[in-house]
RODO-2510 file (C-alpha; in nm, 4 decimals, decimal comma):
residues 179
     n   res          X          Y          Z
     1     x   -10,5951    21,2933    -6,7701
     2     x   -10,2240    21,4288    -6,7516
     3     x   -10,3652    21,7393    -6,8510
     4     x   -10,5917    21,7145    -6,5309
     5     x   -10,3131    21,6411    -6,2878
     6     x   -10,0982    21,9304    -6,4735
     7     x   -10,3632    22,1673    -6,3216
     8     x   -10,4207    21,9833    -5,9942
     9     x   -10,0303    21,9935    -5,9769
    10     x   -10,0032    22,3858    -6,0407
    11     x   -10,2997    22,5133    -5,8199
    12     x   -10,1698    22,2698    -5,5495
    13     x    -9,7971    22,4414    -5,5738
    14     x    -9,9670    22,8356    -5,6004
    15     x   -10,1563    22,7275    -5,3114
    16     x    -9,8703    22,6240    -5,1799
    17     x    -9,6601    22,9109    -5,2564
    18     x    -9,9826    23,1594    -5,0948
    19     x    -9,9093    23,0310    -4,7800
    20     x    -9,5273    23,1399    -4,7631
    21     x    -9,5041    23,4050    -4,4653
    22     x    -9,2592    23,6594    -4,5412
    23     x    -9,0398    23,7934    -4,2368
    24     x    -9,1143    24,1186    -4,0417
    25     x    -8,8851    24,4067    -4,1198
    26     x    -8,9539    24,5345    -3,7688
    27     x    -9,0727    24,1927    -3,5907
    28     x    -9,2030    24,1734    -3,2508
    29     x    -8,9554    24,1377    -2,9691
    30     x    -9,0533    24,0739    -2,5500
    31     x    -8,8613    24,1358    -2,2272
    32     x    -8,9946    24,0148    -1,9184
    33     x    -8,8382    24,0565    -1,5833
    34     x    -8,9117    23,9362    -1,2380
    35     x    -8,7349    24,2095    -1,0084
    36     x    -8,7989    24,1831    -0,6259
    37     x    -9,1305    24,1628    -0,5640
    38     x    -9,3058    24,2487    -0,8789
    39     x    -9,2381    24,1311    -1,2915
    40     x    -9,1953    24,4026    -1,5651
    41     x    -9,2528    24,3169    -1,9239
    42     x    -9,2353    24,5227    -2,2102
    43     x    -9,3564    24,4587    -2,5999
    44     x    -9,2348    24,6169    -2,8762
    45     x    -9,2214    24,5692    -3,3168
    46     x    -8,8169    24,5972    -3,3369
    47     x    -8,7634    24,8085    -3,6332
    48     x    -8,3809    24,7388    -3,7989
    49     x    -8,1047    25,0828    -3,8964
    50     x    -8,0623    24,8714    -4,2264
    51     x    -7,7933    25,1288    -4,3158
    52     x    -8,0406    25,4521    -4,2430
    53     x    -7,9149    25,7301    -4,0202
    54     x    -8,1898    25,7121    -3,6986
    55     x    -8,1960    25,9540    -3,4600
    56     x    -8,2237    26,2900    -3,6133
    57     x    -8,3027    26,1571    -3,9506
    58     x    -8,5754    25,8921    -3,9826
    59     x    -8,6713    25,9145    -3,6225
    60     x    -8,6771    26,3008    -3,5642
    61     x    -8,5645    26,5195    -3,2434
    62     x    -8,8045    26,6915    -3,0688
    63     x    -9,1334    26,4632    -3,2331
    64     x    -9,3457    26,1995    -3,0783
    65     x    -9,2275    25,8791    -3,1268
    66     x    -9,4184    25,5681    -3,0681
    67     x    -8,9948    25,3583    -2,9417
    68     x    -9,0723    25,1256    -3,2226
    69     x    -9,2590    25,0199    -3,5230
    70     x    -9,6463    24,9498    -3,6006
    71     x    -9,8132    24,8897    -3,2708
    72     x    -9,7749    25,1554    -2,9467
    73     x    -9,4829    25,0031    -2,7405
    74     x    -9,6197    24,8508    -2,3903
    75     x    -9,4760    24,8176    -2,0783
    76     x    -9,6316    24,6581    -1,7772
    77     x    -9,6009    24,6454    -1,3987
    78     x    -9,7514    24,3823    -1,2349
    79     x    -9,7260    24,5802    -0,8893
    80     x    -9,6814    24,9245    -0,8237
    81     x    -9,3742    25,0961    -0,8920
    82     x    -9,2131    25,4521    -0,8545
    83     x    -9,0221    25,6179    -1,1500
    84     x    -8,8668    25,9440    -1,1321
    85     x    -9,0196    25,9403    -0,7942
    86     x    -9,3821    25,9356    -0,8881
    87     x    -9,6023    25,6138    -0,8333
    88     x    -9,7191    25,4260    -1,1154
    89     x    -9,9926    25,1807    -1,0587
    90     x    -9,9769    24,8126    -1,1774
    91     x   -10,1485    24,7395    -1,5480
    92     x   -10,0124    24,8073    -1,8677
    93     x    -9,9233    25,1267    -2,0508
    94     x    -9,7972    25,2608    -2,3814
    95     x    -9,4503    25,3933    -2,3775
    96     x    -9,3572    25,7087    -2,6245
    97     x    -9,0290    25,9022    -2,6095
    98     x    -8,9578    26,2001    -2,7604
    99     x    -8,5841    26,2316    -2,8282
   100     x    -8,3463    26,5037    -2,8084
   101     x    -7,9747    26,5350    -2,9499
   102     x    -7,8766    26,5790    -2,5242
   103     x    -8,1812    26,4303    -2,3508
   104     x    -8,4999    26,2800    -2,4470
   105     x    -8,8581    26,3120    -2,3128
   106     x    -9,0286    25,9536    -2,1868
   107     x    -9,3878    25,8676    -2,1313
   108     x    -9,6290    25,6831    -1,9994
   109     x    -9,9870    25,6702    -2,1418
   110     x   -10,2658    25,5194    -2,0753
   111     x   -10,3969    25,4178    -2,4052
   112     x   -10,2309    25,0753    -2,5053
   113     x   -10,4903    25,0114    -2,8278
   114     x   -10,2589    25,3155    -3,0595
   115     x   -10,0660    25,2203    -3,3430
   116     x    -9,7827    25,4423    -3,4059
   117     x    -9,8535    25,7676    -3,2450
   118     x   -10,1973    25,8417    -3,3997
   119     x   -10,4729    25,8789    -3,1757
   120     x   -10,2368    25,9943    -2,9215
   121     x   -10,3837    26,2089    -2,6184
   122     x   -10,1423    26,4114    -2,3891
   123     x   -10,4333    26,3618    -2,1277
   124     x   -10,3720    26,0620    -2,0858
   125     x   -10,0227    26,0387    -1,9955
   126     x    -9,9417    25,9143    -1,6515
   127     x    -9,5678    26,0005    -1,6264
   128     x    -9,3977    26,2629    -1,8565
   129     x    -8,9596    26,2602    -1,7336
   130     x    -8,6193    26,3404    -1,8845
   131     x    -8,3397    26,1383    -1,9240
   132     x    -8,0062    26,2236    -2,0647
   133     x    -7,9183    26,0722    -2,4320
   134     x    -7,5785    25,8704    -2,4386
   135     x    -7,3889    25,7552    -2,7157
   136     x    -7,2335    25,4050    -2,7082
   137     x    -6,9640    25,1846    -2,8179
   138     x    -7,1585    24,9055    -2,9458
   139     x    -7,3484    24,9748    -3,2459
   140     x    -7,7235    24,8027    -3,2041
   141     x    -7,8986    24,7256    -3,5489
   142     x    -8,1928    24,7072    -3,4433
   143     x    -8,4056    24,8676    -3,1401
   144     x    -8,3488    24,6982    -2,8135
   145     x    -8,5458    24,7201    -2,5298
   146     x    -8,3593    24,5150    -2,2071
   147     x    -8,3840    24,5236    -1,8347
   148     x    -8,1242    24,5738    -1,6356
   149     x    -8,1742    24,4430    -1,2303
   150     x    -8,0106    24,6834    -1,0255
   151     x    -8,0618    24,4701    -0,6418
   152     x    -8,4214    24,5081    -0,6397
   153     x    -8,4783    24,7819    -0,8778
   154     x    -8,4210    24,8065    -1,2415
   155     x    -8,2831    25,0043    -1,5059
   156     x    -8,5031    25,0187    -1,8144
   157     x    -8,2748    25,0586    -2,1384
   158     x    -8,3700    25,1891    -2,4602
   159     x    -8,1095    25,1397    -2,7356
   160     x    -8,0794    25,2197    -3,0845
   161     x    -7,8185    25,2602    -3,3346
   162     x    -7,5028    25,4057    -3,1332
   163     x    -7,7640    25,5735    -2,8857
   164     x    -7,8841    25,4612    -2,5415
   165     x    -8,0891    25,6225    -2,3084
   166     x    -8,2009    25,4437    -1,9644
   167     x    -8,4167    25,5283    -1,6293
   168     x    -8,4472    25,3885    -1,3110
   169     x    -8,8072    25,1841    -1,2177
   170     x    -8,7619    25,1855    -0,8528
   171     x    -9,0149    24,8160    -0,7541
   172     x    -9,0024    24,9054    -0,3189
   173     x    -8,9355    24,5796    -0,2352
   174     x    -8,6804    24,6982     0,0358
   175     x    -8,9547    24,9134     0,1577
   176     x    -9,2417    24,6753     0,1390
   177     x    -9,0126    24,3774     0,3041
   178     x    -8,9517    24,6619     0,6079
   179     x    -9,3307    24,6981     0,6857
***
């Protein structure tokens, strides 16, 4: 009998044990903003420097990058919006960057079912647009994706590292309260 419960006791514990969920090294992080007239959110997989030299080393200049880990990084409008003065339907699209030592390369894609950057079709971008690379004071761990209101616009920020880049999502809520 003790030698029953000895076993019932251990495969209870492994079972136990198998059911332990280890932490993400690059866990999934949300921003959602209501700006004006219209909400922007944006999912990512938040991958961590843990010590590593980024830009120009394990993320490299002048490559396709998926702005985060595992999964394609969304962003969605729930109205239209204009960025870089081009309109961008509401829905939901995958956002790639391709960074530069002075400016970096962002996109909009259609595709939101990628995983890292495989599978990726230039076709199917909706909105290809520079924006100049800054360095900062404030050194950010891991990648941070935030939304800055700006009256009723917003400033989309991408940081990373010592390295911030940001663009403008203009929502037209002066222009749509007007009509």
């Amino acid at each position: 009998m003790k030698s029953f419960l000895v076993v019932l006791f251990s495969l209870f514990t492994l079972c136990s044990a198998a059911q332990i969920e280890f932490p993400s090294l690059s866990p999934k992080g949300t921003v959602e903003q209501k700006i004006g007239l219209t909400t922007i959110s944006v999912e990512c997989e938040r991958p961590t420097a843990r010590g590593r030299d980024i830009f120009g080393k394990l993320v490299p200049y002048e490559i396709l990058w998926r702005t985060g880990a595992g999964n394609c990084t969304k962003i969605e409008f729930k109205n239209e919006v204009l960025i870089d003065g081009k309109k961008i339907p509401a829905g939901q699209y995958s956002m790639f960057t391709i960074p530069g030592m002075q400016e970096w390369t962002v996109i909009l894609n259609s595709d939101t079912s990628l995983y890292g950057t495989g599978g990726y079709n230039e076709s199917k971008d909706v909105i290809r647009f520079k924006t100049k690379a800054k360095t900062t004071d404030r050194y950010y761990e891991s990648l941070t994706i935030d939304i800055d209101i700006t009256e009723a616009n917003a400033e989309l920020n991408i940081s990373w590292e010592k390295t911030r880049i940001a663009f403008e999502i203009n929502t037209q809520t002066d222009k749509t309260l007007r009509n």
